[in-house]
C-alpha positions in Angstrom: 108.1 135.2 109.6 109.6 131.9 109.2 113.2 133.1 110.1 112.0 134.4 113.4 111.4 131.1 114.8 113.9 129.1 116.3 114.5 125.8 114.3 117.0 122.6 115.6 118.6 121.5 112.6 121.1 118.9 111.3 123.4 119.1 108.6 124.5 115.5 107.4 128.0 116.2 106.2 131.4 114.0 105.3 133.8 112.4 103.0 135.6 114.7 101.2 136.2 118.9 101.6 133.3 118.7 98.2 130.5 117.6 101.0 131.9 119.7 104.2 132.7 123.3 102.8 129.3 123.2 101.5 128.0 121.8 105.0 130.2 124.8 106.9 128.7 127.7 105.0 125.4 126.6 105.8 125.8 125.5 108.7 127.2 129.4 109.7 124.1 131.0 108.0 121.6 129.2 110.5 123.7 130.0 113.3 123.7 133.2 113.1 120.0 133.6 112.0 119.4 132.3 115.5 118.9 128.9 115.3 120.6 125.4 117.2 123.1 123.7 114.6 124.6 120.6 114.6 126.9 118.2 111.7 126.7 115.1 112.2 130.1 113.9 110.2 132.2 110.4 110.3 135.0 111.5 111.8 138.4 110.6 109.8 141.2 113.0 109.4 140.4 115.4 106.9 136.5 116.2 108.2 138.5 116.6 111.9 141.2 118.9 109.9 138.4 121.1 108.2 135.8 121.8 111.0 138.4 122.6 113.8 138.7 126.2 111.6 135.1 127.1 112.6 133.2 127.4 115.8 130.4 124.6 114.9 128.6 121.8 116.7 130.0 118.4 115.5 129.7 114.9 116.5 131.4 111.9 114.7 129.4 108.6 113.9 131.7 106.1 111.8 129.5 105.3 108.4 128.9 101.7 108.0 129.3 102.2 104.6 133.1 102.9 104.5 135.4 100.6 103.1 132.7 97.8 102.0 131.8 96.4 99.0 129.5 98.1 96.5 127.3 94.6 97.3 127.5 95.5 101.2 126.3 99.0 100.5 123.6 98.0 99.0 122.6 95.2 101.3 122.8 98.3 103.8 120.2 100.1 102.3 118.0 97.6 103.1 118.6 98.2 107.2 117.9 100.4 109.4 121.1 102.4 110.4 122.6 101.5 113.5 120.6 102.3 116.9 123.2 104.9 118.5 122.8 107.0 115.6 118.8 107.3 115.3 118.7 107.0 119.1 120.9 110.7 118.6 118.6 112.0 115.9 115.6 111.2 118.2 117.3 112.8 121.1 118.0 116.0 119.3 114.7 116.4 117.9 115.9 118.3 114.8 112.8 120.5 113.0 114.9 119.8 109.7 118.2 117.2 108.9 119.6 118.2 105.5 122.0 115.9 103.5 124.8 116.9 101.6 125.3 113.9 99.7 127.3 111.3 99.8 127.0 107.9 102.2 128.3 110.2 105.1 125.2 111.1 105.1 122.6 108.5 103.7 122.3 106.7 107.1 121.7 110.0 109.0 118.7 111.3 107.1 117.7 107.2 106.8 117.2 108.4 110.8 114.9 110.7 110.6 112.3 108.2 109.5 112.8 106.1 112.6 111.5 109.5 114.7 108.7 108.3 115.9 106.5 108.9 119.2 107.7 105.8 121.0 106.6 104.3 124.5 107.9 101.0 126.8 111.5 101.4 125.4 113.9 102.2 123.3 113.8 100.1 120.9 110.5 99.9 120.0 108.8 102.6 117.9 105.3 103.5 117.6 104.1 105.4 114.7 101.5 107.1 116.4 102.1 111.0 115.4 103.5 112.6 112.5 107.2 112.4 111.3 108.9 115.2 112.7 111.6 116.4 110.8 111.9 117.2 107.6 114.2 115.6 105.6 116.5 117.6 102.7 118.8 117.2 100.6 121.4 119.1 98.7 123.4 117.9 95.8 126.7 119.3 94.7 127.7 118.4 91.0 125.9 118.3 88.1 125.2 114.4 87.8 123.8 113.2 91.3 125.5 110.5 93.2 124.1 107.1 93.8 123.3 108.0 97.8 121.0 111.3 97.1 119.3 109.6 94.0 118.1 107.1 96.8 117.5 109.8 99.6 115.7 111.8 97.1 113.5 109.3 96.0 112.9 107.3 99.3 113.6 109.9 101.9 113.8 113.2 101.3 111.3 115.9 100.4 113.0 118.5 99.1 115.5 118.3 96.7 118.2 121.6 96.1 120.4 121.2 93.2 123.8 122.9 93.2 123.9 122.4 89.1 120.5 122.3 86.8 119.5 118.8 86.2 121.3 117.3 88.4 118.2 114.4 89.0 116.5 113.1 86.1 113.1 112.5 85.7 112.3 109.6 87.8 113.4 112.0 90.8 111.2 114.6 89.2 108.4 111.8 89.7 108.5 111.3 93.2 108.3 114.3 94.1 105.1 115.9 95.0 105.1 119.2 94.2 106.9 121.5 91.9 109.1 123.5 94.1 110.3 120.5 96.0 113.0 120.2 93.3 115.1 123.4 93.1 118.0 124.5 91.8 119.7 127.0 93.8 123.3 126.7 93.5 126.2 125.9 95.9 126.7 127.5 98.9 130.4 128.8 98.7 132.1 130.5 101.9 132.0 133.6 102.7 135.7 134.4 102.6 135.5 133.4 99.0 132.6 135.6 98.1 134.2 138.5 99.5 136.7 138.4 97.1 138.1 141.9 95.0 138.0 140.9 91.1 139.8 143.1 89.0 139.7 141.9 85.6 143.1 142.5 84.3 143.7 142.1 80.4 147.0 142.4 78.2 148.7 144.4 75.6 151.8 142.9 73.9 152.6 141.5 77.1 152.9 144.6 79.3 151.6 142.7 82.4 152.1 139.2 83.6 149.6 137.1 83.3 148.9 135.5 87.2 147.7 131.6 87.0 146.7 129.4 89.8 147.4 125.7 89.3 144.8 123.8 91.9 146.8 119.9 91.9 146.9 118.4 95.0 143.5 117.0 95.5 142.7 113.1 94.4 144.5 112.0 90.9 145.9 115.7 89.8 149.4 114.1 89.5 149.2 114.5 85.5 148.3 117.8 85.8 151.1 118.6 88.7 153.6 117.1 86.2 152.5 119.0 82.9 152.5 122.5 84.0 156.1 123.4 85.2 156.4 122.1 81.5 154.3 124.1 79.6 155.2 127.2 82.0 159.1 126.6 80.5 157.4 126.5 77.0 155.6 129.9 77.7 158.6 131.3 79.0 160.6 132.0 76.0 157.6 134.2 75.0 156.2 136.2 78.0 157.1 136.5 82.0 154.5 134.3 84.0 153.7 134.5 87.8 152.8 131.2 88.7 151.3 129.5 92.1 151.2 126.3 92.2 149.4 123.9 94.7 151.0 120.1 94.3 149.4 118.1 97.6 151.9 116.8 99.8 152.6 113.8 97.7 153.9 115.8 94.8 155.8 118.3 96.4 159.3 117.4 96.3 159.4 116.2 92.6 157.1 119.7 91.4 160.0 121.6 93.0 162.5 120.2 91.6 161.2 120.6 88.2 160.5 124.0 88.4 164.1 124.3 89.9 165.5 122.6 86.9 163.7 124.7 84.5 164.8 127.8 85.8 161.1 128.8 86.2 159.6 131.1 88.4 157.0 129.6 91.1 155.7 130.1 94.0 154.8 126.0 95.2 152.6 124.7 98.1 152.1 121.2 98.9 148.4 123.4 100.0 147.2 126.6 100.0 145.6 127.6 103.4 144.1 131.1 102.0 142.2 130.5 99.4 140.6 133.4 98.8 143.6 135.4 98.9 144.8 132.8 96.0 141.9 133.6 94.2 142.2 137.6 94.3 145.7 137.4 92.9 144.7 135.2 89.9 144.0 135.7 86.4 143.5 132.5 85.7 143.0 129.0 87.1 143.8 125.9 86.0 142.6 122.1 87.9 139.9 119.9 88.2 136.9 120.2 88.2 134.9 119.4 91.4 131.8 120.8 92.4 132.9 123.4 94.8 135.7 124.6 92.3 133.3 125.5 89.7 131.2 127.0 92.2 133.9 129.2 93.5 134.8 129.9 90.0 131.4 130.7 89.2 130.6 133.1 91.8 133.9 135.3 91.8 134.1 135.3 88.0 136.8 133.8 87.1 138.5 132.1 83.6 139.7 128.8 83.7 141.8 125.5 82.2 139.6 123.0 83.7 140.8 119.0 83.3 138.6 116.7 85.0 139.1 113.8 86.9 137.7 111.1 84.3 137.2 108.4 87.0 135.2 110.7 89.1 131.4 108.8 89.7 129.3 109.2 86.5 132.5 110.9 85.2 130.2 113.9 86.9 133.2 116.1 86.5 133.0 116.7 82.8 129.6 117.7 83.4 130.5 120.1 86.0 133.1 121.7 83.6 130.5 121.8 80.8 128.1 124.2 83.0 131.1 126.6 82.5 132.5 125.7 79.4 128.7 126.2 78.1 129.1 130.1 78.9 132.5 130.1 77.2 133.6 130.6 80.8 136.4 127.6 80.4 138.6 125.8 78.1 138.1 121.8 79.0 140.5 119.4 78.0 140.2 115.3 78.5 142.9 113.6 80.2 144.0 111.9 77.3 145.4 115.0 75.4 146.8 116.3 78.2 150.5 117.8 78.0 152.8 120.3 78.1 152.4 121.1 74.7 148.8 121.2 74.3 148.5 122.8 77.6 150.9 125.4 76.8 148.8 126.4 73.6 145.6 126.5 75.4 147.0 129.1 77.8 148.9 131.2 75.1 145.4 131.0 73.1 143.9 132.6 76.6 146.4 135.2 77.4 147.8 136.4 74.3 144.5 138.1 73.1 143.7 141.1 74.7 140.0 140.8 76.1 139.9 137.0 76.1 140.2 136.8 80.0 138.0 139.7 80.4 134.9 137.9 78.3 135.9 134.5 80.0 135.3 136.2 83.5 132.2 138.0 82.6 130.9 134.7 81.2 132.3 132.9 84.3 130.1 134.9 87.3 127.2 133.8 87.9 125.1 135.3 90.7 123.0 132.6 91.6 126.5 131.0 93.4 126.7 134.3 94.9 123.6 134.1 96.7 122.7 130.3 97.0 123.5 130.0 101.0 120.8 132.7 101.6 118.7 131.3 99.0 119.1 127.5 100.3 118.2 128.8 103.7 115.5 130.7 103.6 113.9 127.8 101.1 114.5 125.1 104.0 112.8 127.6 106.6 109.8 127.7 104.3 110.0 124.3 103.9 109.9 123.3 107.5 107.1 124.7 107.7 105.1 122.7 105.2 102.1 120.8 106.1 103.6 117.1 107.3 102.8 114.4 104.5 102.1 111.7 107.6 99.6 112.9 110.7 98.6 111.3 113.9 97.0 108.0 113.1 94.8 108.7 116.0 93.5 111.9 114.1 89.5 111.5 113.2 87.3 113.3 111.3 
């Protein structure tokens, strides 16, 4: 079998938390199936922050694309990346460098190609044998950024979407056979998956009603400033346990407010356990980034989801539609958000006994569940595909 062999593989991973969770999970799964990992990441604070957690093989090249101009990215595409780099990819010999989106990790799979059996020094390349690694990619939301629409139809063969559709048909086109596209989820950590749901439901208010606000991340102030609001709106009516993730930024004011109202909160500028946050929840209310809709997804869980209308190809609103599709969620723009309206939506959820219920049933999804053993065993099987380019020597 496939997963008996030992593969060298490199997980291109960095930017944001949306990119390296992902990365992580995967990262652990080949790991312990036996096989040498490394993620090649850029290096700034929050990537450092994230992988010190785990036990995992990571080295730090700076991305030439960070803080340029949209023209100097694309005048980048154009060039090879820089020598240290593909001199590192060469060295490691990978069987396999998957990207996991972003220009973290455009220039590291744009390395791959340059592996090459070379002779008189190092920077000259002959392309005498085939390419060895195979080049993947993975994409998180539900409209695919501008890096993996090029790695996917330049670069890459294999494609694994985290939401259905995430590539239109001109990605569709260059690929050259049916299963190189796939969609298979996002891969979601293991502490997460091992979560306890208990749907909980209410009668006349006999219980109260748990919600987890997820602010904090980049531009949740409006929904850091509505809740403690709407929570002093819902109060007259019902008792509500409330936890509240702000971000560092927002943490003074939130506490204040909620001080001021007299309302009941437990308020982090971050939640470290996650999953823990998750098992005490009836329902969640943030953005909506890939990896949130993912957890959501595969615990089951109902949801107030708001997203982040400047996000790339506003892709948020389309990873909130794959649950609000299901019934799973309740998605409101920007625009009409406040306390008011927010306050309604939430009464509308937890007022009715059996909403939350039918909102978590719609919510889990098992294909979330399983997508890091799925994604892995489809990139074993695809390493060992036939190589598109062979030995030029060959004859015959």
């Amino acid at each position: 079998m496939a997963k008996e062999k030992k593969y060298k593989i490199i997980i291109a991973a960095g930017g944001t938390g949306g990119h390296v969770f992902p990365a992580i999970a995967l990262a652990k799964k080949f790991k312990s199936d036996g096989h040498q990992v490394v993620i090649i990441a850029t290096g700034n604070d929050l990537e450092k922050k994230i992988f010190s957690q785990d036990e995992i093989d990571v080295i730090y090249f700076e991305s030439r694309f960070k803080d340029v101009s949209q023209f100097r990215k694309y005048i980048s595409l154009l060039t090879p990346p820089k020598m240290d780099l593909i001199k590192y990819v060469r060295d490691f010999n990978p069987n396999l460098v998957l990207g996991m989106g972003g220009y973290a990790s455009l220039d590291v799979c744009k390395s791959a190609s340059y592996i090459f059996d070379h002779e008189d020094s190092d920077d000259h390349f002959m392309m005498q044998n085939k390419i060895t690694p195979f080049i993947a990619i993975q994409e998180q939301n539900s409209k695919a950024g501008r890096a993996n629409k090029y790695i996917a139809m330049w670069r890459a063969r294999a494609v694994i979407e985290g939401f259905p559709d995430a590539f239109d048909w001109k990605t569709r086109f260059f690929q050259t056979s049916n299963d190189d596209l796939i969609f298979l989820g996002n891969p979601v950590r293991n502490e997460i998956l091992n979560v306890s749901r208990k749907v909980r439901s209410y009668n006349e208010y006999s219980k109260n009603p748990r919600i987890l606000v997820l602010g904090g991340s980049q531009g949740a102030r409006p929904i850091n400033f509505a809740i403690p609001e709407a929570i002093k709106k819902l109060s007259s009516e019902m008792n509500i346990e409330v936890v509240h993730q702000t971000g560092e930024l927002d943490y003074q004011d939130i506490y204040q407010i909620y001080k001021e109202n007299k309302s009941s909160a437990d308020i982090f500028p971050f939640i470290k356990d996650m999953a823990e946050a998750y098992e005490w929840a009836d329902l969640v209310i943030g953005r909506s980034g890939a990896m949130t809709v993912s957890e959501l997804s595969a615990i089951g869980l109902p949801s107030i989801l708001i997203p982040y209308p400047h996000a790339m190809d506003n892709h948020q609103l389309f990873n909130a539609r794959f649950l609000e599709e299901k019934n799973a969620t309740i998605v409101i723009d920007e625009k009409r958000l406040n306390p008011e309206h927010l306050a309604e939506i939430i009464n509308k959820i937890i007022s009715k006994d059996g909403i939350l219920k039918e909102m978590a049933e719609s919510a889990f999804d098992q294909t979330f569940v399983n997508a890091t053993e799925n994604i892995t065993q489809y990139c074993y099987k695809m390493i060992e595909k036939p190589p598109l380019i062979t030995s030029i020597n060959e004859s015959g």
